[in-house]
C-alpha positions as CSV (number, residue, x, y, z in Angstrom):
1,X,149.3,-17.6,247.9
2,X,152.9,-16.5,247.9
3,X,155.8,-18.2,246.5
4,X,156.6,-20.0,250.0
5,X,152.9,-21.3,250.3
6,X,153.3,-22.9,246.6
7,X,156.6,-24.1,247.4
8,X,155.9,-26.1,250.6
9,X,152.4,-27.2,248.8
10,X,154.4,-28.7,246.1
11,X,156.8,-30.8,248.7
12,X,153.9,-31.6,250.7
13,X,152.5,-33.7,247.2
14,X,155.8,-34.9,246.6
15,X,156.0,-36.5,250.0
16,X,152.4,-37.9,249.4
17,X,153.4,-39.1,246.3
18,X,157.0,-40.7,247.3
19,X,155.0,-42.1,249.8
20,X,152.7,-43.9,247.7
21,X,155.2,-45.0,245.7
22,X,157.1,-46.9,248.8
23,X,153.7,-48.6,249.7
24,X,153.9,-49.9,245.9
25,X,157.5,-50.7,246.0
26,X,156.8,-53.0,249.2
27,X,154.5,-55.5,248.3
28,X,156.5,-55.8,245.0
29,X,159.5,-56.5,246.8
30,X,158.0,-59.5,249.2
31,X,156.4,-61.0,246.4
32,X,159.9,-61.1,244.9
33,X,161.5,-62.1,247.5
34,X,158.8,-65.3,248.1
35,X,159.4,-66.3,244.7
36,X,163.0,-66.5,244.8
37,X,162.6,-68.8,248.3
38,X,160.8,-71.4,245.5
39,X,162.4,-71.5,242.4
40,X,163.8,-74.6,241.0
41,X,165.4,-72.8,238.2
42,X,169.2,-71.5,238.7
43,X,168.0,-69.0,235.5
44,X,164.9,-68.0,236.6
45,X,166.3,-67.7,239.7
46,X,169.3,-65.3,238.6
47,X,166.5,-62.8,236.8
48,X,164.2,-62.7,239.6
49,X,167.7,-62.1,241.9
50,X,168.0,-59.1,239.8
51,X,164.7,-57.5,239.4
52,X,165.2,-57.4,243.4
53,X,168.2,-56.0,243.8
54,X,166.7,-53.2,241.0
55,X,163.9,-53.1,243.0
56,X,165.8,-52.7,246.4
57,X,167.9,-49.8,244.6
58,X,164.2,-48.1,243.5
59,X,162.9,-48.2,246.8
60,X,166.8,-46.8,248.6
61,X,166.3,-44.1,245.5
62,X,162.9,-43.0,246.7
63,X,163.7,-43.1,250.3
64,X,166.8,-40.9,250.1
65,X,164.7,-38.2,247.9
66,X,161.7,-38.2,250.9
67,X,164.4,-37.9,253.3
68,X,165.5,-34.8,251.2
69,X,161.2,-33.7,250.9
70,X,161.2,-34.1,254.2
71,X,164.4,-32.2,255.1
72,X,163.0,-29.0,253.4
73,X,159.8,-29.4,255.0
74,X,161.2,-28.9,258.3
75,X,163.1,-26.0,256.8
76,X,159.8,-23.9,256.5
77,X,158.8,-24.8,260.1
């Protein structure tokens, strides 16, 4: 295997693992989001608005660096 091989087998697992990490992210974020729809609480409501706009930033974070994966992918095609 030459240095090209290992390099584009190491992007290859790095989109496989940025794209596991999205399908995490996803879930998280609906579950979130449901929860805000029914609290009562203006606090509890506040923290949870919070933990999914970090969330939204983790999952535009992830995106732009498969987008980047992705990019140099094509570049060895």
């Amino acid at each position: 295997m030459n240095s090209d091989d290992l390099a584009f087998h190491a992007l290859h697992l790095r989109q496989r693992d940025l794209l596991d990490e999205l399908d995490e992210l996803e879930p998280a974020i609906a579950e979130l989001a449901a929860l805000i729809m029914t609290a009562s609480e203006s606090d509890e409501q506040q923290e949870q608005q919070e933990r999914l706009a970090w969330l939204y930033r983790q999952q535009a974070g992830v995106r732009a660096v498969l987008s980047e994966t992705e990019r140099a992918l094509l570049a060895f095609g």
